[in-house]
N, C-alpha and C positions, 0 to 999 in steps of 0.2 A: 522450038521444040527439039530441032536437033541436037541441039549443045546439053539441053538436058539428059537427052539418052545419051549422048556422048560419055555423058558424067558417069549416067547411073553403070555403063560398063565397063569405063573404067574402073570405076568403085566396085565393083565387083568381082574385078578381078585383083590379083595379089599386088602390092605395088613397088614398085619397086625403087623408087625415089623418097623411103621411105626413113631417107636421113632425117635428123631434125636438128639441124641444123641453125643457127640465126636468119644466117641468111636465108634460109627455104622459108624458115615460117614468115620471115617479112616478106619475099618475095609472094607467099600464099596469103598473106594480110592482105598485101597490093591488090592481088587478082581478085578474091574474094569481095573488096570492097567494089572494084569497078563490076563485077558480077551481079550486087546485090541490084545493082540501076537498070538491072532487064527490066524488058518489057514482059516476059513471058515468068507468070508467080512460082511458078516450081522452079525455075532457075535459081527467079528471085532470092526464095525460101532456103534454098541449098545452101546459096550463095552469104545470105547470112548468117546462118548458124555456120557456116564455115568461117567465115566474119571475128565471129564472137569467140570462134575456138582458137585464133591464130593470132588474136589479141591479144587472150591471155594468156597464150606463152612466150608471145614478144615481150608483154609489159611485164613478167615476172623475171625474164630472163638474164636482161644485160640494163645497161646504164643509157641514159638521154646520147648521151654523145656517140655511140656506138649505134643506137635505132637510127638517131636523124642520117649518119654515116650511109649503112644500109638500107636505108628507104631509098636516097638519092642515088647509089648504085644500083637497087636493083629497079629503081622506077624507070634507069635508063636503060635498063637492061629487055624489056619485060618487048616482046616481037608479037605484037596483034594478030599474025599468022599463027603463032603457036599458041596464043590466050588460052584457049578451049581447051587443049591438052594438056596443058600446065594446070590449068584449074582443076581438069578431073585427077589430075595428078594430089593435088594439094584434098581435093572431096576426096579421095582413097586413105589417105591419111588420117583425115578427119575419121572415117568408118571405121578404120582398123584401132583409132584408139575407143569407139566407142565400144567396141564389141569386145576388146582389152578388159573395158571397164563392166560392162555388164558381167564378164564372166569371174569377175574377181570380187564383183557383188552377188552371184551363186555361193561363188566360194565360199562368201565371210555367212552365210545365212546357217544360224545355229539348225545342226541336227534336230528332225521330227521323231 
């Protein structure tokens, strides 16, 4: 329960890691998949749709030889002491593009 409130304040506030980078979003793939294996469902749940979001901007992004590259650096990379914060790092991103996207689906909405 704490990593999920973790999450949701991070995600709540502005963030600031909020390059998008290759390497971040596989770095945020990584964590996001070892995330989805909570015990705790709201983690869980976060944790996948974060999953699903950082997938596919890996797989649209760069070539096979460049992910497997970056997976292996950043799987080495990745300090179990900072997981939680790295992840609400990677869920604040996820948020900020949602809220990107819902307001650009106001926008396109023809005049009443």
């Amino acid at each position: 329960m704490q990593i999920f409130l973790g999450l949701l304040a991070c995600a709540a506030a502005p963030a600031t890691a909020n390059a998008q980078s290759a390497p971040s979003d596989v770095r945020c793939l990584l964590l996001s998949n070892a995330f989805s294996r909570a015990e705790d469902p709201k983690v869980r749940d976060s944790a996948t749709q974060s999953k699903n979001f950082y997938l596919g901007r890996v797989e649209t992004r760069t070539n096979d030889q460049a992910i497997t590259s970056e997976i292996r650096t950043q799987a080495t990379s990745i300090d179990r002491t900072q997981a939680a914060t790295d992840m609400a790092a990677c869920v604040a991103r996820l948020v900020l593009a949602q809220q990107r996207l819902q307001r650009l689906a106001q926008a396109a909405r023809p005049p009443k």
